[in-house]
N, CA, C and O atoms as a printed pandas DataFrame, in Angstrom:
     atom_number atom_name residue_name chain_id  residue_number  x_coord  y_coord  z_coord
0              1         N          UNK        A               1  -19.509   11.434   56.988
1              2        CA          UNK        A               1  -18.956   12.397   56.055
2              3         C          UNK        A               1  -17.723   11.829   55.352
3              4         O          UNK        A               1  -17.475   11.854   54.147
4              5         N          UNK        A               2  -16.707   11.101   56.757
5              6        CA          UNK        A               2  -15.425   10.724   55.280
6              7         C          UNK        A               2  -16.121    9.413   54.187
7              8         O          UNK        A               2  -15.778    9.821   53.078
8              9         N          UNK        A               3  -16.573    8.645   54.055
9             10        CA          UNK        A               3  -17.807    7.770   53.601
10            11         C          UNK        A               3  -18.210    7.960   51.976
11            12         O          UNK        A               3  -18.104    7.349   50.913
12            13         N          UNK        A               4  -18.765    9.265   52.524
13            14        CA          UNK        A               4  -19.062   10.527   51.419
14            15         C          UNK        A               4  -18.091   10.755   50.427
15            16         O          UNK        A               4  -18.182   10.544   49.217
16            17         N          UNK        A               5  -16.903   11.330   51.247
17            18        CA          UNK        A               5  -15.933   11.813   50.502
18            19         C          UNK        A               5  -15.118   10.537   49.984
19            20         O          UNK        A               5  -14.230   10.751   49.159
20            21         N          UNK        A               6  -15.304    9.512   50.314
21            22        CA          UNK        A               6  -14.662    8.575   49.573
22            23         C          UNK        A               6  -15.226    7.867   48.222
23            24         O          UNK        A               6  -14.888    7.471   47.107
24            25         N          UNK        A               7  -16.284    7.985   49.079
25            26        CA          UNK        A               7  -17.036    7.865   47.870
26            27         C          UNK        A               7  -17.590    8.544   46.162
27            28         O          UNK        A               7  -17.995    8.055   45.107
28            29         N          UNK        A               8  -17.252   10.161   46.798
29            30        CA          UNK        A               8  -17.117   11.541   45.408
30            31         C          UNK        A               8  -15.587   11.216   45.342
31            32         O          UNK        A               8  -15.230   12.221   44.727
32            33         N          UNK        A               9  -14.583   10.592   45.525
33            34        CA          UNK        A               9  -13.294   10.405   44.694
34            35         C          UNK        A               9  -12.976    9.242   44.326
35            36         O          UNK        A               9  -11.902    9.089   43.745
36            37         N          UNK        A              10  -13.757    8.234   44.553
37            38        CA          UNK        A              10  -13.816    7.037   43.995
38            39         C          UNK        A              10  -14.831    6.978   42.403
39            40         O          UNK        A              10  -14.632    6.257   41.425
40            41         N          UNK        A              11  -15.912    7.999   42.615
41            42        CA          UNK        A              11  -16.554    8.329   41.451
42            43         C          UNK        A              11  -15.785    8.608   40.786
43            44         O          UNK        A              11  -15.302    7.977   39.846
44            45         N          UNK        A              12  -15.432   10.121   41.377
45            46        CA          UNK        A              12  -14.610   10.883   40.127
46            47         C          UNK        A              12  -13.282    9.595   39.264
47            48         O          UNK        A              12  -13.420    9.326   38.070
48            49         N          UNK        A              13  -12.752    9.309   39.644
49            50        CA          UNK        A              13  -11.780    8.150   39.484
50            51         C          UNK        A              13  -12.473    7.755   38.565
51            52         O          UNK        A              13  -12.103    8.303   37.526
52            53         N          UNK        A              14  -13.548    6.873   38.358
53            54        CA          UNK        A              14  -14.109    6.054   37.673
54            55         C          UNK        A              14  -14.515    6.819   36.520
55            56         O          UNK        A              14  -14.610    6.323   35.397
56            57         N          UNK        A              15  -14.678    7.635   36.704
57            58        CA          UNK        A              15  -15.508    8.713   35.657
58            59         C          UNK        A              15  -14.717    9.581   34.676
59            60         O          UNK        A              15  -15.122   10.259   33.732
60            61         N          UNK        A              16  -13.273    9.346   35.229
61            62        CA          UNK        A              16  -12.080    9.840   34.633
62            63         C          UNK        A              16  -11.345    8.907   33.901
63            64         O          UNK        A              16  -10.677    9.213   32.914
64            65         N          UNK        A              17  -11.456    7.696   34.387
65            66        CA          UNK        A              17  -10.860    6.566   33.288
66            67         C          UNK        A              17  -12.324    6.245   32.264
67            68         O          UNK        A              17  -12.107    5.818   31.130
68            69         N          UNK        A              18  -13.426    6.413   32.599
69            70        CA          UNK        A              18  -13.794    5.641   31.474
70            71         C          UNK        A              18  -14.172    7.327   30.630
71            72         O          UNK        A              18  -15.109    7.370   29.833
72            73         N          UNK        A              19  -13.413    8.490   30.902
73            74        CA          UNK        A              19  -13.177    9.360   30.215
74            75         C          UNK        A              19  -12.109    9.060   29.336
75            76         O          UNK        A              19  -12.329    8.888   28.137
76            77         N          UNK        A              20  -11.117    8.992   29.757
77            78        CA          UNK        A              20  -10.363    8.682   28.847
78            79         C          UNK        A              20  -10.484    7.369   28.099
79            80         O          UNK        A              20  -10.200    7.343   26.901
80            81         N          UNK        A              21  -10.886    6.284   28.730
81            82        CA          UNK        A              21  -11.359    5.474   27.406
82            83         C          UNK        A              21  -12.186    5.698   26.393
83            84         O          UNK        A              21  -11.945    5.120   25.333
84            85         N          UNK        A              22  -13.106    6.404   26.470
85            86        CA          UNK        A              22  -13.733    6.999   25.507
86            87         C          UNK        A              22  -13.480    8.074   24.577
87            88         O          UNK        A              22  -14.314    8.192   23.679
88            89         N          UNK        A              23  -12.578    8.829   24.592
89            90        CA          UNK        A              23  -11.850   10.032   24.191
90            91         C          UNK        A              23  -10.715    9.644   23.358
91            92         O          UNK        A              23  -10.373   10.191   22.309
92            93         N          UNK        A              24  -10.100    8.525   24.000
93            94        CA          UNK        A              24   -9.090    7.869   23.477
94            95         C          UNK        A              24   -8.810    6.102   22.996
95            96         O          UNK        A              24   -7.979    5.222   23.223
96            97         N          UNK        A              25   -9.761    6.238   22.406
97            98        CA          UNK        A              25   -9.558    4.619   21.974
98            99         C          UNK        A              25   -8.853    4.200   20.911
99           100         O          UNK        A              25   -8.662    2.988   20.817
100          101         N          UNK        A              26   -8.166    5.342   19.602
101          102        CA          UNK        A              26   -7.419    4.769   18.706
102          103         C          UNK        A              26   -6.222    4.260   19.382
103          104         O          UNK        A              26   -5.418    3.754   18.598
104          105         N          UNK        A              27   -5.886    4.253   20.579
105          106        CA          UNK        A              27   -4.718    3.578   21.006
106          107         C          UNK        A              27   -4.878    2.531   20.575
107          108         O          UNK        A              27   -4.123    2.050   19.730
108          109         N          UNK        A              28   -5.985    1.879   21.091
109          110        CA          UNK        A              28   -6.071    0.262   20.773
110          111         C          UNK        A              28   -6.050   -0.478   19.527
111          112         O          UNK        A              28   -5.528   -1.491   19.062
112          113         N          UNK        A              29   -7.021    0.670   19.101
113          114        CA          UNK        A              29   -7.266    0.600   17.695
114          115         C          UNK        A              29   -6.306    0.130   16.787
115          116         O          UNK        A              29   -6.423   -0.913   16.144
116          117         N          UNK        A              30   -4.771    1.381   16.707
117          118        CA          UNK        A              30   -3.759    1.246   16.308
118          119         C          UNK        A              30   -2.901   -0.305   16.706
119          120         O          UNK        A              30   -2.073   -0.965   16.078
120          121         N          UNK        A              31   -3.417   -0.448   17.761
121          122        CA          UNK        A              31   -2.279   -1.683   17.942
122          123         C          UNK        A              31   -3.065   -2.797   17.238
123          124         O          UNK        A              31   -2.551   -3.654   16.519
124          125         N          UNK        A              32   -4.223   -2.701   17.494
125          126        CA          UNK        A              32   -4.644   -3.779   16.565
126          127         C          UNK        A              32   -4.440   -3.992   15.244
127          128         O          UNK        A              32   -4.316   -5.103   14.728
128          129         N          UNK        A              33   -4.395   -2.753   14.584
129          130        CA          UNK        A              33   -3.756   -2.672   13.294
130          131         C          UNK        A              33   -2.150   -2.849   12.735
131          132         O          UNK        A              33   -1.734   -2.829   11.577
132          133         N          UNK        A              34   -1.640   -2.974   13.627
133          134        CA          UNK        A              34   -0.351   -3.528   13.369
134          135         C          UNK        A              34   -0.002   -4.374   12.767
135          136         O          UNK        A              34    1.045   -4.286   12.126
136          137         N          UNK        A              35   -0.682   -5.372   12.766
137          138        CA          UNK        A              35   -0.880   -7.037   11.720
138          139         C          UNK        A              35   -1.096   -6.519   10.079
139          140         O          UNK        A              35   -0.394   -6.580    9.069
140          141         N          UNK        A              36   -2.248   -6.065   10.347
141          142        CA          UNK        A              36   -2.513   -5.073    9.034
142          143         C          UNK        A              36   -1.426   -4.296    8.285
143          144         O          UNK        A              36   -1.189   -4.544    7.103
144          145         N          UNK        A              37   -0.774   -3.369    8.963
145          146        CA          UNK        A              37    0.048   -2.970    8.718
146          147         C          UNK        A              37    1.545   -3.485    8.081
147          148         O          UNK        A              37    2.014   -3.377    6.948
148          149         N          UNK        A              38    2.020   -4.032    9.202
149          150        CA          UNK        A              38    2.732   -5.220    8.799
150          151         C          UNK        A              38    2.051   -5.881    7.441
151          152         O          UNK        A              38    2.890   -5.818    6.542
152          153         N          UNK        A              39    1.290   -6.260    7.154
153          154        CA          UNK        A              39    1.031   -7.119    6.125
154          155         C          UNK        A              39    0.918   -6.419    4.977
155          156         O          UNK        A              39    0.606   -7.116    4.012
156          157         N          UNK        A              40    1.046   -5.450    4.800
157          158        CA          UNK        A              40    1.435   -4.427    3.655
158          159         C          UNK        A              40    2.600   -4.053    3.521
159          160         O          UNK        A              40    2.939   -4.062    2.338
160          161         N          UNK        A              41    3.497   -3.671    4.326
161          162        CA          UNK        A              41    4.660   -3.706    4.048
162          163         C          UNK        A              41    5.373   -5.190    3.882
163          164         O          UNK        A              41    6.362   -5.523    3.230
164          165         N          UNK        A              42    4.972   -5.532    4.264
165          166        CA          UNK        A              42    5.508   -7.090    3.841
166          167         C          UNK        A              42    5.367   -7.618    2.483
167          168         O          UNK        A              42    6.116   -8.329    1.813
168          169         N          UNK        A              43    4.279   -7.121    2.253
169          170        CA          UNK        A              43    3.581   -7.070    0.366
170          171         C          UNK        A              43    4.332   -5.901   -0.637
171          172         O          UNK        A              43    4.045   -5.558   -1.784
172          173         N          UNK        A              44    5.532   -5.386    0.386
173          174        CA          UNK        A              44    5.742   -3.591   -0.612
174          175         C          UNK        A              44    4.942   -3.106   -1.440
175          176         O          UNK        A              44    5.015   -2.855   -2.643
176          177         N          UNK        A              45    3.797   -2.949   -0.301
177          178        CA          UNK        A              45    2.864   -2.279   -1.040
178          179         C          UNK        A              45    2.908   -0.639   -0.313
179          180         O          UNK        A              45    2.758   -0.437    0.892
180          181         N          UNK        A              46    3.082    0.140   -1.067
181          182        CA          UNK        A              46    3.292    1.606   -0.855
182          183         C          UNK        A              46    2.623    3.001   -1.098
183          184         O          UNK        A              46    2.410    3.453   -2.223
184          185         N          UNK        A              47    2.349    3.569   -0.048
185          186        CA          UNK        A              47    1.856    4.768   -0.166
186          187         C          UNK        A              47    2.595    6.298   -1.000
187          188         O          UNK        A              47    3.709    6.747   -0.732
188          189         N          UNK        A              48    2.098    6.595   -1.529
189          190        CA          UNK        A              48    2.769    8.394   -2.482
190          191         C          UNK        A              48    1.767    9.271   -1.675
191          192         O          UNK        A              48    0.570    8.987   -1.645
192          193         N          UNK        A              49    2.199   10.163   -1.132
193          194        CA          UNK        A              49    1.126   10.919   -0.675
194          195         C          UNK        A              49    2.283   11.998   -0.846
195          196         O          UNK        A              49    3.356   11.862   -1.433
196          197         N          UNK        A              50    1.603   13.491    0.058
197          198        CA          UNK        A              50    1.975   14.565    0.495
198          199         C          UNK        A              50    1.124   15.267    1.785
199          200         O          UNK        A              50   -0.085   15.451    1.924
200          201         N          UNK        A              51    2.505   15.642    2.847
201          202        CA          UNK        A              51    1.741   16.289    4.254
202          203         C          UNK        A              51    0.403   17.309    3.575
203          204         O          UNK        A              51   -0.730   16.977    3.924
204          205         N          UNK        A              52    0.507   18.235    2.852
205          206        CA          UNK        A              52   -0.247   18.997    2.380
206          207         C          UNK        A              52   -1.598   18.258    1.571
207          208         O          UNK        A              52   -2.361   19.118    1.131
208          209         N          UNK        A              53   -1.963   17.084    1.339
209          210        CA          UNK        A              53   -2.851   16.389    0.523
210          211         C          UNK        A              53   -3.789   16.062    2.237
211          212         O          UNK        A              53   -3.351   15.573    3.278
212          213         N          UNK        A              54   -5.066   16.542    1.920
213          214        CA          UNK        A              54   -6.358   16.396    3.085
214          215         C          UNK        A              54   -6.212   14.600    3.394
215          216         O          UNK        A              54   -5.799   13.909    4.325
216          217         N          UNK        A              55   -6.894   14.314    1.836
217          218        CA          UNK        A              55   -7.138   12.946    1.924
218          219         C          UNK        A              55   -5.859   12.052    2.601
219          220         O          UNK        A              55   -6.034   11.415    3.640
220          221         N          UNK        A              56   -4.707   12.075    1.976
221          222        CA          UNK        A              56   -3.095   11.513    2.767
222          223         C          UNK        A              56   -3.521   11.532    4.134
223          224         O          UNK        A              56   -3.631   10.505    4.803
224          225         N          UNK        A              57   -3.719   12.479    4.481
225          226        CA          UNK        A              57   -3.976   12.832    6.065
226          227         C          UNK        A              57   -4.970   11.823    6.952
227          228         O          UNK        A              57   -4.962   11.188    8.007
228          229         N          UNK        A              58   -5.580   12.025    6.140
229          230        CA          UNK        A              58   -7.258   10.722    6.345
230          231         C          UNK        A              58   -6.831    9.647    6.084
231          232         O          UNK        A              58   -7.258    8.763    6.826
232          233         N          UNK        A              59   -6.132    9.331    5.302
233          234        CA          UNK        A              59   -5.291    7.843    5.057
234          235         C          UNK        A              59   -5.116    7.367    6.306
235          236         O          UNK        A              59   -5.780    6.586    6.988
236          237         N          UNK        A              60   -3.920    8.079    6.533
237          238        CA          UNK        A              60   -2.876    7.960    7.416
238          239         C          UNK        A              60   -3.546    7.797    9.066
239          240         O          UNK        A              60   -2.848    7.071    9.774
240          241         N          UNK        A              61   -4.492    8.235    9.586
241          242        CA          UNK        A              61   -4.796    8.473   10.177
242          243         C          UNK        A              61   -5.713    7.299   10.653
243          244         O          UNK        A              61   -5.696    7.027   11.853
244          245         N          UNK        A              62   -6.523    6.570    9.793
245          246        CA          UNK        A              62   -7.518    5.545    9.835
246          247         C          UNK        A              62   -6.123    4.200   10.073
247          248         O          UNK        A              62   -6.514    3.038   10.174
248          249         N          UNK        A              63   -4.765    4.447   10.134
249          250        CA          UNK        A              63   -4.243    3.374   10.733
250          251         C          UNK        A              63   -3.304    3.899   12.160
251          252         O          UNK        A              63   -2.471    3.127   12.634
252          253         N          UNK        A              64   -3.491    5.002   12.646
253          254        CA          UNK        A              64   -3.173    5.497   13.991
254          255         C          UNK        A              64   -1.541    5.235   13.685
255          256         O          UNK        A              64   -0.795    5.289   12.707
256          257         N          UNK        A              65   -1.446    4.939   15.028
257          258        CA          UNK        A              65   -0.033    4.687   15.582
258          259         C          UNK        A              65    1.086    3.747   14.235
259          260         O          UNK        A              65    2.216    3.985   13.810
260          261         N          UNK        A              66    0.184    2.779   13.959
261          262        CA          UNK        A              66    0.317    1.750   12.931
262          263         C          UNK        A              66    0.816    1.914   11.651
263          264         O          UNK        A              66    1.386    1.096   10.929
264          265         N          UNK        A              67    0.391    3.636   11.369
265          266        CA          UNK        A              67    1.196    3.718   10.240
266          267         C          UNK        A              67    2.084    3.829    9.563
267          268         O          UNK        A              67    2.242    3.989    8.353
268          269         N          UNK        A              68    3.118    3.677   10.970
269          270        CA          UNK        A              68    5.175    4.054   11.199
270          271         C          UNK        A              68    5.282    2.820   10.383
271          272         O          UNK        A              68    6.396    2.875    9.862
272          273         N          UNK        A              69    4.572    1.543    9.947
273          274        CA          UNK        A              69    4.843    0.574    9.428
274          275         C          UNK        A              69    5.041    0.343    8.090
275          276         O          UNK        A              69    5.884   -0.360    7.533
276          277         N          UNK        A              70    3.612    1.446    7.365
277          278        CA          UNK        A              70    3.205    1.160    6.474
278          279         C          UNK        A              70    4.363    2.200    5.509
279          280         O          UNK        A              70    4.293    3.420    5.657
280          281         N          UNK        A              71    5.601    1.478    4.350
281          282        CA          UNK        A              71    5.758    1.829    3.222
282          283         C          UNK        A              71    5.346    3.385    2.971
283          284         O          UNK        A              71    4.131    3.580    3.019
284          285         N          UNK        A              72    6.110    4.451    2.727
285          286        CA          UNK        A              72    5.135    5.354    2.580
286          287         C          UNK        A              72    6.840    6.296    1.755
287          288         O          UNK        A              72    7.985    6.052    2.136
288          289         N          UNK        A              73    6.422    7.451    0.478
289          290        CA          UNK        A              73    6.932    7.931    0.398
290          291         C          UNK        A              73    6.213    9.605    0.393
291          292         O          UNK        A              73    5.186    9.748   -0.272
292          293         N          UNK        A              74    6.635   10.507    0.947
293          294        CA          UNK        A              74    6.056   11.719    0.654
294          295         C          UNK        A              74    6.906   12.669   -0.624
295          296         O          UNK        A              74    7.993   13.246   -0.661
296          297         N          UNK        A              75    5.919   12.499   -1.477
297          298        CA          UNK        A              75    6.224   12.807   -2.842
298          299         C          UNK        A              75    7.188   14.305   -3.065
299          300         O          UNK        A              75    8.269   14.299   -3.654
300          301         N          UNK        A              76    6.510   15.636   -2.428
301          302        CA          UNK        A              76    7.176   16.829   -2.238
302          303         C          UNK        A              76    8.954   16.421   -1.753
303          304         O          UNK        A              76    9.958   16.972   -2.205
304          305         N          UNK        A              77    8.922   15.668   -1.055
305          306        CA          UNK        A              77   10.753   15.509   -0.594
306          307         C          UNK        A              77   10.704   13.983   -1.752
307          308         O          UNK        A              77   10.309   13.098   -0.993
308          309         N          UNK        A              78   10.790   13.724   -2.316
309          310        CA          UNK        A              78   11.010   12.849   -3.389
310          311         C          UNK        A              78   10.701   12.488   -4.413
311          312         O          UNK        A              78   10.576   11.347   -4.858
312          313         N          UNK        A              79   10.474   14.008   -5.105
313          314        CA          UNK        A              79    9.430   14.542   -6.258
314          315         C          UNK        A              79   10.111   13.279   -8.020
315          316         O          UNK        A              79    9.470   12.919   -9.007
316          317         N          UNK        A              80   11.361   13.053   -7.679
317          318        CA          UNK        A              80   11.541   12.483   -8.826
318          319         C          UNK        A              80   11.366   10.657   -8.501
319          320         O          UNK        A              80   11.640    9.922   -9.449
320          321         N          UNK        A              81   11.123   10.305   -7.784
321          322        CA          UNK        A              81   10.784    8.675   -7.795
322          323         C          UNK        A              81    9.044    8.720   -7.981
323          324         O          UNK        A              81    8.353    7.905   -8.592
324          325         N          UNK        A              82    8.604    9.946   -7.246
325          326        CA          UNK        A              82    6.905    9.952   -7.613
326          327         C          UNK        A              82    6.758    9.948   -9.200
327          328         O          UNK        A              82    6.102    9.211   -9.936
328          329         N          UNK        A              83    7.661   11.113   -9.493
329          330        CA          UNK        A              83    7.522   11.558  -11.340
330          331         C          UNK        A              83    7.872   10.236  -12.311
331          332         O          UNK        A              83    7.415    9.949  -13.417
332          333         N          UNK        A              84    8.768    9.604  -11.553
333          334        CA          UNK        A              84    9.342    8.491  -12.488
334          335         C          UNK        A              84    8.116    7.212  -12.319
335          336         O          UNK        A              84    7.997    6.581  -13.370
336          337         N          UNK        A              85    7.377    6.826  -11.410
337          338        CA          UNK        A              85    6.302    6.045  -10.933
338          339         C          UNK        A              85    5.268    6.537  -11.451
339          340         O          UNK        A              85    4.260    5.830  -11.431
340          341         N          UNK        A              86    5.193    7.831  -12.047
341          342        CA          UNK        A              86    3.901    8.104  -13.145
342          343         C          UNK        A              86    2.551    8.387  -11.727
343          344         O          UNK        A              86    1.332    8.222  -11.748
344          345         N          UNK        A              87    3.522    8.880  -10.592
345          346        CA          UNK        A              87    2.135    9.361   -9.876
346          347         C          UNK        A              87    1.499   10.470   -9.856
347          348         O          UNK        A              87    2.302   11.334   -9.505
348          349         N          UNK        A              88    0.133   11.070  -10.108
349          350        CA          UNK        A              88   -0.252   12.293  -11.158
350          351         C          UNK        A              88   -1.247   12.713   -9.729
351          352         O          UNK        A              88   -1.869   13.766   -9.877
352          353         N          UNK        A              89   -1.405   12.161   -8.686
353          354        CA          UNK        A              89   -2.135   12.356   -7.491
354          355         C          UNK        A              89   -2.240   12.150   -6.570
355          356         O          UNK        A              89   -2.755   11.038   -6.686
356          357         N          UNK        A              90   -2.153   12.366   -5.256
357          358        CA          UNK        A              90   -1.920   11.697   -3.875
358          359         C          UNK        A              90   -3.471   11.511   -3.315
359          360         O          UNK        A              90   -4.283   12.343   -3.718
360          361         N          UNK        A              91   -4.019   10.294   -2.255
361          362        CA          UNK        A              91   -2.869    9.488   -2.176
362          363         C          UNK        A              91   -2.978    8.292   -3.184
363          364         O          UNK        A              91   -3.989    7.756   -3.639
364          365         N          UNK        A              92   -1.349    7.965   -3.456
365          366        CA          UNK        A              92   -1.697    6.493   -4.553
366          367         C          UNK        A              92   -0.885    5.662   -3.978
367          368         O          UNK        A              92    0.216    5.941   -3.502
368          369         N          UNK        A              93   -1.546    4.340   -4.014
369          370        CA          UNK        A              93   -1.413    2.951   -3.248
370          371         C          UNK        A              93   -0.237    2.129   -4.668
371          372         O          UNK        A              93   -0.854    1.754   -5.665
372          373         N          UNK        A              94    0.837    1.976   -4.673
373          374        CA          UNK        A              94    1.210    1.191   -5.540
374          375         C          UNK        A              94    1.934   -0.264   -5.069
375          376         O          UNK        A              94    2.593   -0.262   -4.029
376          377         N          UNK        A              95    1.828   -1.224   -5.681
377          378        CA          UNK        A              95    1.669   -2.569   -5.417
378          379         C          UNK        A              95    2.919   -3.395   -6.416
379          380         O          UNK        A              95    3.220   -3.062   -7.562
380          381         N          UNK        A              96    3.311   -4.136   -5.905
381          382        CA          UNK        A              96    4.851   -4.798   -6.459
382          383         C          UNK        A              96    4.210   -5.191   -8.159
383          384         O          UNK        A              96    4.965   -5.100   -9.127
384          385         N          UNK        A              97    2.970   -5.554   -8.287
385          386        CA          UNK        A              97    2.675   -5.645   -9.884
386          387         C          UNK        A              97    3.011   -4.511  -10.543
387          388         O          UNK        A              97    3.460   -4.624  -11.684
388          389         N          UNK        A              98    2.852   -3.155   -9.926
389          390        CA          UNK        A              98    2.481   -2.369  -10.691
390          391         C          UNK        A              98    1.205   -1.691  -10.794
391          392         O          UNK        A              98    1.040   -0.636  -11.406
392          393         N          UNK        A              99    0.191   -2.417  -10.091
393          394        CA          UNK        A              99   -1.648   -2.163  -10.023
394          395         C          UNK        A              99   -1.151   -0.925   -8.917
395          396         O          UNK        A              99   -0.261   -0.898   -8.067
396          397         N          UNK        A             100   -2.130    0.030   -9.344
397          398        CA          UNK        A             100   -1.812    1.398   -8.625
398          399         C          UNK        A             100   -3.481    1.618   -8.039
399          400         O          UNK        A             100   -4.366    1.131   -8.743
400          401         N          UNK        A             101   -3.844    2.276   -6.886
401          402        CA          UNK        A             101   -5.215    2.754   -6.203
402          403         C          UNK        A             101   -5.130    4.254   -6.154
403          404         O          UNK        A             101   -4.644    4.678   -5.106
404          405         N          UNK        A             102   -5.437    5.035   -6.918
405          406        CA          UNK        A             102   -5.292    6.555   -7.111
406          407         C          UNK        A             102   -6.685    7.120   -5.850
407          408         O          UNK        A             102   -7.860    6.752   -5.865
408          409         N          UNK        A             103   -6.201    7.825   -5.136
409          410        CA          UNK        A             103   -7.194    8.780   -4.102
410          411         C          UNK        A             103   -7.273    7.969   -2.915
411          412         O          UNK        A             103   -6.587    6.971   -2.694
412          413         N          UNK        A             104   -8.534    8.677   -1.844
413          414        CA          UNK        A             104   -8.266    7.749   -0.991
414          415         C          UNK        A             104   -9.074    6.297   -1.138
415          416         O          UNK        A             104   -9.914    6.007   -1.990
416          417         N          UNK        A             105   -8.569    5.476   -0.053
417          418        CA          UNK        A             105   -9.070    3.972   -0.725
418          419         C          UNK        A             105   -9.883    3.803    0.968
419          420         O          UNK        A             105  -11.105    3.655    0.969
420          421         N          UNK        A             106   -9.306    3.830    2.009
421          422        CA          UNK        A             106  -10.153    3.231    3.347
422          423         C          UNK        A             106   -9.724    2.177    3.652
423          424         O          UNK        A             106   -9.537    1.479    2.655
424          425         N          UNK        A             107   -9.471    1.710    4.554
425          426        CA          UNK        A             107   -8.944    0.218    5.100
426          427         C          UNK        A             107   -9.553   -1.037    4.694
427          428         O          UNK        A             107   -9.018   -2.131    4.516
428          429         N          UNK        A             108  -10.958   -0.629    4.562
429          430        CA          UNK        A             108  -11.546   -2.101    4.098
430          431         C          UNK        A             108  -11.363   -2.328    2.415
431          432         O          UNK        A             108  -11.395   -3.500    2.039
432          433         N          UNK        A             109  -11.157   -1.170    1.290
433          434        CA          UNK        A             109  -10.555   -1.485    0.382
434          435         C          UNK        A             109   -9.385   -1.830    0.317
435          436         O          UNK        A             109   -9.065   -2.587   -0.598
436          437         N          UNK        A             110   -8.431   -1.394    1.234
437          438        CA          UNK        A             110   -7.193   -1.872    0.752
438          439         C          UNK        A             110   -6.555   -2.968    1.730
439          440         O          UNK        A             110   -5.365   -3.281    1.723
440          441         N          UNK        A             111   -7.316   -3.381    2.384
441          442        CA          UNK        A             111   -7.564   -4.993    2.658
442          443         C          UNK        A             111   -7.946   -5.834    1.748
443          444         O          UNK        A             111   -7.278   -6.811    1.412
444          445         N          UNK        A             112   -9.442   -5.415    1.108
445          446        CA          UNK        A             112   -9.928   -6.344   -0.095
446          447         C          UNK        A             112   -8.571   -6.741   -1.470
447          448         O          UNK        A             112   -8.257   -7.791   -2.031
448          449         N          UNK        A             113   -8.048   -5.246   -1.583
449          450        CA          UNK        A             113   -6.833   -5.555   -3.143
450          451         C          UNK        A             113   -5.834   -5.869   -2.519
451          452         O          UNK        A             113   -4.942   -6.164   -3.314
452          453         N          UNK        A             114   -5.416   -5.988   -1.140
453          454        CA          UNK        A             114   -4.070   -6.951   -1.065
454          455         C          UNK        A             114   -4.200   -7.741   -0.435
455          456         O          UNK        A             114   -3.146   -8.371   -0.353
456          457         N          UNK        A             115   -5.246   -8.301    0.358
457          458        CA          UNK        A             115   -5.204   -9.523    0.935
458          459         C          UNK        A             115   -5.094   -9.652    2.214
459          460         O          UNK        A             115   -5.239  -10.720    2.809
460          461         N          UNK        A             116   -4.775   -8.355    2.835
461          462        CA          UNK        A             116   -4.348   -8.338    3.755
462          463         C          UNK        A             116   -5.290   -8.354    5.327
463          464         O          UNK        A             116   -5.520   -7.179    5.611
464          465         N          UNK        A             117   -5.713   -9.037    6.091
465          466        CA          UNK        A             117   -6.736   -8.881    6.628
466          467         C          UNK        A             117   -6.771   -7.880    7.868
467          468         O          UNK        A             117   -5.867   -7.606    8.657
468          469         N          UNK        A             118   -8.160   -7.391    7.801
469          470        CA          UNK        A             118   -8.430   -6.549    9.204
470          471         C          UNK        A             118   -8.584   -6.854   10.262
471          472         O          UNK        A             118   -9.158   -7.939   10.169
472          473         N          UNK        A             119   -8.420   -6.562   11.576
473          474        CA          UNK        A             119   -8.918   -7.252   12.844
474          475         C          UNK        A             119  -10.541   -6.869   12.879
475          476         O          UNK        A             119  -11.189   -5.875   12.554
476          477         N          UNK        A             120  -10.861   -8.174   13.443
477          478        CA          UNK        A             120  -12.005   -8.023   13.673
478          479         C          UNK        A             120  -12.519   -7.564   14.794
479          480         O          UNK        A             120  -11.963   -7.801   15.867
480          481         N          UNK        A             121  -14.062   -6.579   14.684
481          482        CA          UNK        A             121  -14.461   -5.776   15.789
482          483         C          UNK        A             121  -15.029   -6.952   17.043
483          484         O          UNK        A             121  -15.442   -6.545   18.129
């Protein structure tokens, strides 16, 4: 019987971490994206968004933890550097040229227009 019981809490154990690995994997995710990240701000390349914009949200989100990195202004608390930057929509990607990405773009586009590379799966 104890055999048994060591054995139903050695399961459960097992069955609880690879619960949470599965439930929770943008941890990793995010750290992997850090390079990424980094490599956009390093480019001042910058986000305009607003908390209230869906898509911003979805942005933001497809770089997890990672995105404390990324350049970012939220337009509502800094309505006159958005107005003066001619930004007419969130979210917009603007780039030290001047080349602007209006809506959302996805990581693998905005890898492709700055160069910046993704980790690989």
């Amino acid at each position: 019987m104890r055999k048994y019981s060591l054995f139903i809490i050695i399961l459960i154990i097992v069955a609880a971490a690879v619960a949470v690995l599965i439930i929770n994997p943008g941890k990793k995710a995010s750290a992997e994206l850090n390079n990424f990240a980094a490599c956009l701000a390093g480019k001042n390349i910058t986000m305009y968004g607003a908390e209230s914009c869906s898509w911003c949200q979805k942005e933001k989100a497809n770089f997890g933890s990672a995105f404390e990195q990324v350049p970012y202004v939220e337009c509502p608390d800094e309505p006159q550097k958005c107005i003066a930057l001619g930004i007419e929509g969130t979210p917009t990607w603007i780039f030290p040229d001047g080349r602007k990405l209006v809506g959302y773009q996805g990581l693998q586009k905005l890898s492709e227009a700055s160069g910046c590379s993704l980790p690989q799966n």
